[in-house]
Backbone as CSV, one residue per row, in Angstrom:
resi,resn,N_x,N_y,N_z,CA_x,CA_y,CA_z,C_x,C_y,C_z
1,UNK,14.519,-7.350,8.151,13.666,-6.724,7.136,13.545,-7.661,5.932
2,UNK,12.124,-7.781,5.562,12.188,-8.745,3.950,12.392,-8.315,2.880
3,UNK,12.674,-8.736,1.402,13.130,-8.275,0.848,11.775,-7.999,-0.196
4,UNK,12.253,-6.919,-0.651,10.797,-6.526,-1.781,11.117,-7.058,-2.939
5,UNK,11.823,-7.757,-3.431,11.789,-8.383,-4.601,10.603,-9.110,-4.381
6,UNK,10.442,-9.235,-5.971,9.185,-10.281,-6.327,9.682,-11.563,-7.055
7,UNK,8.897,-12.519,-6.390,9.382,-13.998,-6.830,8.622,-15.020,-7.577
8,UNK,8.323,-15.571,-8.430,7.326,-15.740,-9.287,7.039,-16.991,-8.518
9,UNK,7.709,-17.702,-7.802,7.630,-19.059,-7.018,7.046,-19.016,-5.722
10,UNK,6.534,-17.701,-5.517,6.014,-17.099,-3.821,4.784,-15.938,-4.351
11,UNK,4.773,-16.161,-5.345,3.700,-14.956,-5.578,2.355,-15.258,-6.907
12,UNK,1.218,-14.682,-5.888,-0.128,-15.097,-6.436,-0.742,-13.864,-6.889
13,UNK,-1.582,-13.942,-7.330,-2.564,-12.045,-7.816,-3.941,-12.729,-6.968
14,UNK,-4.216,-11.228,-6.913,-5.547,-11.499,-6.173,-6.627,-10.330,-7.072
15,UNK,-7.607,-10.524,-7.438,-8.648,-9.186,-8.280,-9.897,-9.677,-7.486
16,UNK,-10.179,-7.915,-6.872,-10.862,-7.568,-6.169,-12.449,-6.688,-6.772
17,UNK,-13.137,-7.962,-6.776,-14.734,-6.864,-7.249,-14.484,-6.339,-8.323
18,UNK,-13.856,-6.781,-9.969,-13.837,-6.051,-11.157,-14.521,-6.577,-11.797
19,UNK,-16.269,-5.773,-10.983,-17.328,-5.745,-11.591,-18.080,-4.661,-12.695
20,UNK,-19.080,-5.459,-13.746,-19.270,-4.286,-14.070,-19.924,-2.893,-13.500
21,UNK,-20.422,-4.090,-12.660,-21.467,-2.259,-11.807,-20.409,-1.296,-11.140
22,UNK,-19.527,-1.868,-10.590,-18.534,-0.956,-10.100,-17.352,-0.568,-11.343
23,UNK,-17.564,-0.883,-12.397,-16.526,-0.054,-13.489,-17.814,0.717,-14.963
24,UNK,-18.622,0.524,-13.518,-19.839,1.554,-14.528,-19.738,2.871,-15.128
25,UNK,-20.496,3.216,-15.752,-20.804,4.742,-16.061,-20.312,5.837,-14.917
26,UNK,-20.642,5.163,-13.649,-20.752,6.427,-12.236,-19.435,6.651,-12.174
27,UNK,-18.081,5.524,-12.744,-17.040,5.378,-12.358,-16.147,6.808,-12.991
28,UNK,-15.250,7.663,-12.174,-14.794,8.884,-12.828,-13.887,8.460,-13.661
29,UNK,-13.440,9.065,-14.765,-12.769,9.341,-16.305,-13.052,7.870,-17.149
30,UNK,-11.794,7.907,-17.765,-12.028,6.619,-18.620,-11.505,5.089,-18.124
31,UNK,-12.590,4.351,-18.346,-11.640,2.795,-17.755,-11.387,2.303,-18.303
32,UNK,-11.448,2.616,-19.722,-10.538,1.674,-20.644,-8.855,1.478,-20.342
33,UNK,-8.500,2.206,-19.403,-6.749,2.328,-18.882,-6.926,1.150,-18.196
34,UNK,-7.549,0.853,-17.063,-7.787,0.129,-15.648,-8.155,-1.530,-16.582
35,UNK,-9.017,-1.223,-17.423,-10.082,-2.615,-17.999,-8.650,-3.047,-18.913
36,UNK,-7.756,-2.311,-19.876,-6.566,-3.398,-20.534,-5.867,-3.534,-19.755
37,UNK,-5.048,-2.961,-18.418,-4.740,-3.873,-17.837,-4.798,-4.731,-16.994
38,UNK,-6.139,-4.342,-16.466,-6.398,-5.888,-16.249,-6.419,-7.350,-16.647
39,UNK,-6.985,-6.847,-18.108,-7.017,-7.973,-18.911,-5.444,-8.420,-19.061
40,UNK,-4.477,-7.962,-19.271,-3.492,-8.427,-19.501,-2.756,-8.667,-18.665
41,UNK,-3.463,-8.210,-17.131,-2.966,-9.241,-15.805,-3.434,-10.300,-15.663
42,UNK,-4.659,-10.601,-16.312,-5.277,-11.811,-16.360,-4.503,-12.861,-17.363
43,UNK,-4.300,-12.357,-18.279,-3.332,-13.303,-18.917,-2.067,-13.329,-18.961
44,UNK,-1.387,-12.812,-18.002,-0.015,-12.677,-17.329,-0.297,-14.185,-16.220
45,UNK,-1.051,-13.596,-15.399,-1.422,-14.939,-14.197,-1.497,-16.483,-14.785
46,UNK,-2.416,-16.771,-16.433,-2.138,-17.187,-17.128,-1.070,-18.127,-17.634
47,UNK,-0.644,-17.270,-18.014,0.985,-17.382,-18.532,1.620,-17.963,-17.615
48,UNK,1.897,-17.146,-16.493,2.854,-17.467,-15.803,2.608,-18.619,-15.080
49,UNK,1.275,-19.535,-14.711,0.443,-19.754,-13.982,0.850,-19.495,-12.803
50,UNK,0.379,-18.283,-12.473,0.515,-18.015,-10.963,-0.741,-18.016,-10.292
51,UNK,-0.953,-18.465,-9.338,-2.246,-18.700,-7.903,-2.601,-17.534,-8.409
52,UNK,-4.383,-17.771,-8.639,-5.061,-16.374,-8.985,-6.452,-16.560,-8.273
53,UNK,-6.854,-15.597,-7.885,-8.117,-15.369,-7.201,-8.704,-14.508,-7.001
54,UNK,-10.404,-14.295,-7.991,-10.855,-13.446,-7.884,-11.947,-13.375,-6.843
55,UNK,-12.911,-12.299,-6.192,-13.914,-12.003,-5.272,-14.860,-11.017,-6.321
56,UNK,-16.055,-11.247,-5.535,-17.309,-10.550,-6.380,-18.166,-10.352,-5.122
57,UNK,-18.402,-9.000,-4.915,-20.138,-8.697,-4.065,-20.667,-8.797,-4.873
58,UNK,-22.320,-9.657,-4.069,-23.132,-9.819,-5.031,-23.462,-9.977,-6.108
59,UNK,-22.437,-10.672,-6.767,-22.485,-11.013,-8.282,-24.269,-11.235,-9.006
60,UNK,-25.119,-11.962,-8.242,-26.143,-12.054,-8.748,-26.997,-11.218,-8.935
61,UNK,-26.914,-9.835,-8.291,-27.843,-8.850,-8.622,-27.083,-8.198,-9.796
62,UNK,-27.512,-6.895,-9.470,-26.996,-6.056,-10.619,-25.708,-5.855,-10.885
63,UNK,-24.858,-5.925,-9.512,-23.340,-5.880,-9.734,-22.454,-6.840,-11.084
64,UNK,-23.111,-8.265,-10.791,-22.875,-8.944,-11.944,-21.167,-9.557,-11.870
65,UNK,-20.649,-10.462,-12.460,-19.423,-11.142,-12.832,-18.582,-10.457,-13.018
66,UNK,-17.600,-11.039,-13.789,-16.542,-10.231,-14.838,-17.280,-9.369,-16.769
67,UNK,-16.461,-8.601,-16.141,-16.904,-7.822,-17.862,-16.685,-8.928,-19.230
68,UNK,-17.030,-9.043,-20.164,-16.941,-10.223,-21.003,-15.275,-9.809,-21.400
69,UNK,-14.895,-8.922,-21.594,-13.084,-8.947,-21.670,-12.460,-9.497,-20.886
70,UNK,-13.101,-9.436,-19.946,-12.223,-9.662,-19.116,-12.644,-11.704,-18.695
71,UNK,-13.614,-11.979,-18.948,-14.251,-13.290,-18.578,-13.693,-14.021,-19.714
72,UNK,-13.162,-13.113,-21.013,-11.983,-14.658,-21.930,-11.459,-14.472,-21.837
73,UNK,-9.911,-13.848,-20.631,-9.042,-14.218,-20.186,-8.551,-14.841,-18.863
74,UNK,-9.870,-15.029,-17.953,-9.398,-15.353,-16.841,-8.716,-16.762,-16.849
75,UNK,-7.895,-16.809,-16.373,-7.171,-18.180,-15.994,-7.441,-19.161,-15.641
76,UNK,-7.511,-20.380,-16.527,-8.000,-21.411,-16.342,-7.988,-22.235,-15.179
77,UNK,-6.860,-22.043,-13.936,-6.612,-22.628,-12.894,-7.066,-21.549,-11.744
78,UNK,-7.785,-20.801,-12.430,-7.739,-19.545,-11.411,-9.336,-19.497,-10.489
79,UNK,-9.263,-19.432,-8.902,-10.531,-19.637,-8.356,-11.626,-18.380,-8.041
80,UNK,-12.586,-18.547,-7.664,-13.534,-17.350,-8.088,-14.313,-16.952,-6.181
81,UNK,-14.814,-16.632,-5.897,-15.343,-16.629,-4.430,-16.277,-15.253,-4.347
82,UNK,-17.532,-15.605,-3.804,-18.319,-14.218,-3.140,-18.044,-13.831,-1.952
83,UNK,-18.317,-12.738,-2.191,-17.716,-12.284,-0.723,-19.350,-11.127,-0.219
84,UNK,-19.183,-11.259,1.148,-20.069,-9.922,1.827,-19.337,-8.899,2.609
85,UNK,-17.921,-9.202,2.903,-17.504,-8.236,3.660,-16.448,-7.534,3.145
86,UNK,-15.906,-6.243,3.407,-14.995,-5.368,2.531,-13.782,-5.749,2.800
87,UNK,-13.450,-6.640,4.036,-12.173,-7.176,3.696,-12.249,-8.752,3.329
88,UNK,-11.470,-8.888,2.297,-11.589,-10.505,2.069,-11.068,-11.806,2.707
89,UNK,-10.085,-11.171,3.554,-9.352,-12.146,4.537,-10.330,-12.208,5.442
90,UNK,-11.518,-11.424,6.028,-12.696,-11.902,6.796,-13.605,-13.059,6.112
91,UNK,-13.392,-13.370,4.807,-14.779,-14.431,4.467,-13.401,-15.491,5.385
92,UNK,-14.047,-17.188,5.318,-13.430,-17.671,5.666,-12.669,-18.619,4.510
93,UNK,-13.771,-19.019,3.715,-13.385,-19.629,2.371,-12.649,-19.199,1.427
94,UNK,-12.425,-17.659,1.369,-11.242,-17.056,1.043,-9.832,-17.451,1.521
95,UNK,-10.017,-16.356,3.136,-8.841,-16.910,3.941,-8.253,-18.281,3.823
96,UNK,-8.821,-19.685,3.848,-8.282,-20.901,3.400,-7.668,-20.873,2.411
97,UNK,-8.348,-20.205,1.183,-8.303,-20.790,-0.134,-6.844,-19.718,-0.318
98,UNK,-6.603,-18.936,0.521,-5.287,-18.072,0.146,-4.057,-18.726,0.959
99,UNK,-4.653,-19.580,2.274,-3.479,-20.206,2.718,-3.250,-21.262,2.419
100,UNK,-4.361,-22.115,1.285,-3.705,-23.279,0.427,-3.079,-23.071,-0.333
101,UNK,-2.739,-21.973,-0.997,-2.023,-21.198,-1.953,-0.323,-21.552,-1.692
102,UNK,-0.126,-21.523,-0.343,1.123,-21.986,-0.036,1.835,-20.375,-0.970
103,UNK,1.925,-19.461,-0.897,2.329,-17.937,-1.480,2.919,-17.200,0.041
104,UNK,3.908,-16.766,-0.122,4.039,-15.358,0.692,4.044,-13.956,0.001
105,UNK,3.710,-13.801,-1.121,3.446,-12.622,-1.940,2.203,-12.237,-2.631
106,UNK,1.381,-11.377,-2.750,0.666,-11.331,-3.185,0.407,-9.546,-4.183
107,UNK,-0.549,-9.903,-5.628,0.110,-8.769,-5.774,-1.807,-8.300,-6.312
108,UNK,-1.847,-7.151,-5.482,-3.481,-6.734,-5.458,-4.364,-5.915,-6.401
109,UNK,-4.968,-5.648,-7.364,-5.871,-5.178,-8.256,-7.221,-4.947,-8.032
110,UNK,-7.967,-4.034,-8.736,-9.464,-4.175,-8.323,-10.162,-2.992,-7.774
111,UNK,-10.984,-3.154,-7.115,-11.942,-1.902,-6.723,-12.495,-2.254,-5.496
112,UNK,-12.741,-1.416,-4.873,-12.521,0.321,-4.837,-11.353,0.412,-3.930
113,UNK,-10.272,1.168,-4.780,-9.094,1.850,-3.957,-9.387,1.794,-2.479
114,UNK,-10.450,2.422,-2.031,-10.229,3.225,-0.864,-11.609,2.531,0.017
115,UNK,-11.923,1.212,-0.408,-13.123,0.066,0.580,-12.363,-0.902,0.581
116,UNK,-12.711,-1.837,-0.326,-12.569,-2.947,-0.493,-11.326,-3.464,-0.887
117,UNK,-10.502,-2.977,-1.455,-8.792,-2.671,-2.070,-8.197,-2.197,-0.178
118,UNK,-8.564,-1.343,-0.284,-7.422,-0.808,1.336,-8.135,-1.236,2.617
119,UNK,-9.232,-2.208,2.427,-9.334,-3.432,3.997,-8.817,-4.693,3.656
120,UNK,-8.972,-5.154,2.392,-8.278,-6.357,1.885,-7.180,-6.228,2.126
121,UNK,-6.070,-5.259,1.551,-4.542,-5.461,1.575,-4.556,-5.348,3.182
122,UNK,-4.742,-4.110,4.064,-4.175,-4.607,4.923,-4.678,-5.876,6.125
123,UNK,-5.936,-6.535,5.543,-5.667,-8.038,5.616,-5.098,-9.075,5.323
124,UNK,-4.527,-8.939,4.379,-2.964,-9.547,3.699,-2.067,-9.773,4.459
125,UNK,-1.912,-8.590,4.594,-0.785,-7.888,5.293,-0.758,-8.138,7.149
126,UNK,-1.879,-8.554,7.834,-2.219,-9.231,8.890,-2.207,-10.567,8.995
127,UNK,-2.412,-11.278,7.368,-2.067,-12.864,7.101,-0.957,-13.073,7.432
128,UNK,0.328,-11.890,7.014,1.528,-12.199,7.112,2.259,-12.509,5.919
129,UNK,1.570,-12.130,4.698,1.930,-11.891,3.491,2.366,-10.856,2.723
130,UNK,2.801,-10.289,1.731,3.513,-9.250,1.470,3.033,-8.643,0.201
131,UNK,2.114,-7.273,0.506,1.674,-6.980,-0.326,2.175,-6.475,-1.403
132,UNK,1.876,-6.821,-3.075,2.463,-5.422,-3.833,0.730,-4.882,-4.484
133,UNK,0.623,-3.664,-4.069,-0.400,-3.019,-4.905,-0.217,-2.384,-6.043
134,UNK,-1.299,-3.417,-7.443,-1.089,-2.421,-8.758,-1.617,-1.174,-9.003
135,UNK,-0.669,-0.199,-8.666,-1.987,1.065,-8.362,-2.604,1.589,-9.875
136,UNK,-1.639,1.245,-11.271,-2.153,1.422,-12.057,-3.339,0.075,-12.996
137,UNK,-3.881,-0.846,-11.893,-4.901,-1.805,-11.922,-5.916,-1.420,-11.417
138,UNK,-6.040,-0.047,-10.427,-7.116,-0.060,-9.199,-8.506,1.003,-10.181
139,UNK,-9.288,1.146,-9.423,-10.331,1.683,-9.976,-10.930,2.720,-8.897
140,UNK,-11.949,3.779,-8.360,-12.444,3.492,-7.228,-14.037,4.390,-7.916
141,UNK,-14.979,4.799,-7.171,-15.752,6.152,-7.588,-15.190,7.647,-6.815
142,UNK,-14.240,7.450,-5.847,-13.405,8.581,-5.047,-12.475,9.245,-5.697
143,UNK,-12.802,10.311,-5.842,-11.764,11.229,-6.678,-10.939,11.661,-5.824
144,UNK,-10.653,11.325,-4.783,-9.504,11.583,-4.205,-9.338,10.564,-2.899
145,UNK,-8.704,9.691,-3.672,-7.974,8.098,-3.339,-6.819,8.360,-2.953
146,UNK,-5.807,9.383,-2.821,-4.907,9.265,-2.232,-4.547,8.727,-0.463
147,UNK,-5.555,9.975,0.086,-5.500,8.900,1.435,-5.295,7.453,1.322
148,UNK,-6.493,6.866,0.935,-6.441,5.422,1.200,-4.825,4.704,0.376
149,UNK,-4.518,5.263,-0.165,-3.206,4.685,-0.578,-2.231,4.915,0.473
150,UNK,-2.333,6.086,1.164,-1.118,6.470,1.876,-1.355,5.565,3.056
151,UNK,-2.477,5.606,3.243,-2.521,4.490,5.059,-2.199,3.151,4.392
152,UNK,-2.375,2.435,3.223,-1.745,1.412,2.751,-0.477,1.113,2.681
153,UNK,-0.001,2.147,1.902,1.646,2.501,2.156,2.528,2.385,3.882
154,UNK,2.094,3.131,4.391,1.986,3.110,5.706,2.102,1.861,6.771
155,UNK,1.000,1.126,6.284,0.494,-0.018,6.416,1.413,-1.408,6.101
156,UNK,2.604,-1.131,5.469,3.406,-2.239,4.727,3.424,-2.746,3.201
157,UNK,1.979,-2.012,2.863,1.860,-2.749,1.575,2.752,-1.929,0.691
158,UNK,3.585,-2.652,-0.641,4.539,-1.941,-1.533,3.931,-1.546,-2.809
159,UNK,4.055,-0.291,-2.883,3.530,0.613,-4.371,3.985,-0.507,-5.810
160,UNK,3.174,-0.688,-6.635,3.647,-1.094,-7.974,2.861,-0.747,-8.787
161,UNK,3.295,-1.441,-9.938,2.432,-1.351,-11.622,2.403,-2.630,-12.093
162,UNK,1.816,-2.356,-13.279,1.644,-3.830,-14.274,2.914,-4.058,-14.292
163,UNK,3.754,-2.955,-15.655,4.719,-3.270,-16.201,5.945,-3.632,-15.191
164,UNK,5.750,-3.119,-14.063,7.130,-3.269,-13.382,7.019,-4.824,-12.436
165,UNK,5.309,-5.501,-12.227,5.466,-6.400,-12.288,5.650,-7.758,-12.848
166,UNK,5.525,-7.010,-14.811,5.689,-7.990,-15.867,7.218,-8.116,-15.812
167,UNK,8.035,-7.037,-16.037,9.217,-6.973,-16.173,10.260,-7.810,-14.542
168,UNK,9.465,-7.035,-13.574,10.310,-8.734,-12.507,9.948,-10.083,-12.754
169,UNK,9.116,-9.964,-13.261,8.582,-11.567,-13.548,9.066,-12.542,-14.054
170,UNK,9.709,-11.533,-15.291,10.176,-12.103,-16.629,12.131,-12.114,-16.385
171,UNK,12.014,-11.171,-15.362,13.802,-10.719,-15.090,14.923,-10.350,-16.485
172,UNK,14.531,-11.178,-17.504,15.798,-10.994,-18.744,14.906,-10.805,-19.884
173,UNK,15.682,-10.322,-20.887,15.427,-10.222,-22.238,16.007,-11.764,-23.036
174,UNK,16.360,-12.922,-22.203,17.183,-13.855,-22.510,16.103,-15.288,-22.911
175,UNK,15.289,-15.083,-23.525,13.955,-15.867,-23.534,14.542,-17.677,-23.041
176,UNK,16.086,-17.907,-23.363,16.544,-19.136,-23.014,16.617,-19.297,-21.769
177,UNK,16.782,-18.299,-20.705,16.966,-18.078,-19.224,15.662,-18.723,-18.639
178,UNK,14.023,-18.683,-19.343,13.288,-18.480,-18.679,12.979,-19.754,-18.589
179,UNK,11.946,-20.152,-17.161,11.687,-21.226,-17.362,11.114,-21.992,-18.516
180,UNK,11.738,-23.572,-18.911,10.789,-23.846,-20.158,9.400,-24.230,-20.336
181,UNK,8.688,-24.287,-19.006,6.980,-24.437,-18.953,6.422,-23.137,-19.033
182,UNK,7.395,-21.693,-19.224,6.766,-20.883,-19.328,7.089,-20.443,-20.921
183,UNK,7.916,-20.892,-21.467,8.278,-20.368,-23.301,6.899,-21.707,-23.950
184,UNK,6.828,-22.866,-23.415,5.939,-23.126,-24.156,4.602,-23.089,-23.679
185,UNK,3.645,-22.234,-22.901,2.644,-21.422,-22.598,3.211,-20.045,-23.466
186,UNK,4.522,-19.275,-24.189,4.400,-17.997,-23.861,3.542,-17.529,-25.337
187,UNK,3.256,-18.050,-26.161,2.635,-18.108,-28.301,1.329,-17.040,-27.774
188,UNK,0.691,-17.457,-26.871,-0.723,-16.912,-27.215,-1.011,-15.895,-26.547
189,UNK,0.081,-15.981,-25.025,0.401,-14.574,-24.692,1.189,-13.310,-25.283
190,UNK,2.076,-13.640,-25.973,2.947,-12.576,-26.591,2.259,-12.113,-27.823
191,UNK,1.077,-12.670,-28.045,0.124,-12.602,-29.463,-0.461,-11.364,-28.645
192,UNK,-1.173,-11.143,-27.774,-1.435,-10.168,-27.038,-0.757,-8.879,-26.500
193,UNK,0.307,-9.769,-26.036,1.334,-8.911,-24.865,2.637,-8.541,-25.326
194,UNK,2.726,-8.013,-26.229,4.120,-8.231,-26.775,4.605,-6.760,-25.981
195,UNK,5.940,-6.846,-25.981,6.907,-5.442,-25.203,6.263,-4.186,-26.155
196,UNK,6.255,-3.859,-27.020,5.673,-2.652,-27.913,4.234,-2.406,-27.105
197,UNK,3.188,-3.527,-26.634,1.812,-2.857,-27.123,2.187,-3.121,-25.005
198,UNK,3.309,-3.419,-24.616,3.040,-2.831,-23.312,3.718,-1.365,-22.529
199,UNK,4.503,-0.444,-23.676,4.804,0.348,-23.847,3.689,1.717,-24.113
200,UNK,2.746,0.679,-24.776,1.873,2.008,-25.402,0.767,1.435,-24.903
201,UNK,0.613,1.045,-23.853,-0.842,1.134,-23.143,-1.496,2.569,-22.553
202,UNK,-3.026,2.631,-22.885,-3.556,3.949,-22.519,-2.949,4.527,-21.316
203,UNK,-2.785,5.635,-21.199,-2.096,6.419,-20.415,-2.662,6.339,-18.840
204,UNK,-2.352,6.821,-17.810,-3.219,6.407,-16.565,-2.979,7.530,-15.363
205,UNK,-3.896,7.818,-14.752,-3.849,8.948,-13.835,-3.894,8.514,-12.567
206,UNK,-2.261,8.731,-11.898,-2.272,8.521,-10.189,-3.268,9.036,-9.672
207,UNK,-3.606,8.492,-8.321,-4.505,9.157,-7.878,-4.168,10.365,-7.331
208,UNK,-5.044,11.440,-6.778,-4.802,12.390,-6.367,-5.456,12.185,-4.750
């Protein structure tokens, strides 16, 4: 059996379609929960520089890019890819670009819970990689996303959050412990991200 720890030396993020058309108006309650943390997974990946890679349907029509919050934090080393099919391990230029990654972890965000989020992971998870899903990152228009979580679950992939993947990340409160290519990247993240304002992030509703 492998171990579910998370390893910052084996592990990449992946954001799935966090477009605006799909974090539109149609989208149910508020996304301002889903949209800060994203953003501050984006500059976690950042930070940490961990392998990051985002996907977009149809970016050129109406669906469109990243939200502008979210487009000044993406990660400067971080790669971008269109996709047409709902799982992303089917494009092929993906699939490569995740096994140049040289990662056995991956940790998943994005939309829609219950399409494009739960054929992706368990394509991951058929790569032979080890999913963690941020369920408080995901988005969907399905008000009742639980299924698709549970066949995920099911499926191998491991339940998570932001914070509980900031906090393995980081492992100590010992800022001398951490690596030193990551204390001098950490000024412009902790200007953002500090432990207080990740305590009091908008509140967020499991799915049902």
């Amino acid at each position: 059996m492998s171990s579910a720890t998370i390893h910052p030396d084996k592990l990449g993020i992946m954001l799935i379609d966090a477009q605006p058309f799909f974090l539109g108006e149609w989208m149910h309650g508020n996304k301002d929960p889903v949209l800060v943390r994203l953003e501050r997974l984006l500059m976690l990946s950042d930070w940490l520089k961990l392998p990051f890679i985002a996907t977009f349907e149809h970016p050129v029509d109406e669906k469109g890019w990243l939200p502008e919050r979210l487009e000044r934090m993406f990660p400067q080393h971080g790669q971008r890819f269109v996709k047409k099919t709902f799982n992303c391990c089917s494009e092929v230029p993906i699939r490569n670009a995740i096994t140049k990654l040289l990662i056995t972890q991956v940790a998943v965000a994005g939309g829609e819970t219950d399409v494009c989020i739960l054929q992706s992971s368990l394509g991951l998870i058929d790569m032979g990689l080890q999913v963690f899903l941020l369920e408080d990152c995901l988005f969907t228009s399905e008000r009742h996303a639980r299924p698709a979580l549970d066949r995920m679950y099911h499926g191998g992939v491991i339940p998570s959050t932001l914070k509980t993947l900031y906090y393995e990340l980081i492992r100590t409160v010992d800022t001398e412990a951490r690596p030193r290519e990551w204390m001098e990247r950490a000024r412009t993240f902790e200007e953002f991200f500090k432990f207080p304002q990740l305590e009091s992030l908008p509140p967020w509703e499991p799915a049902s």
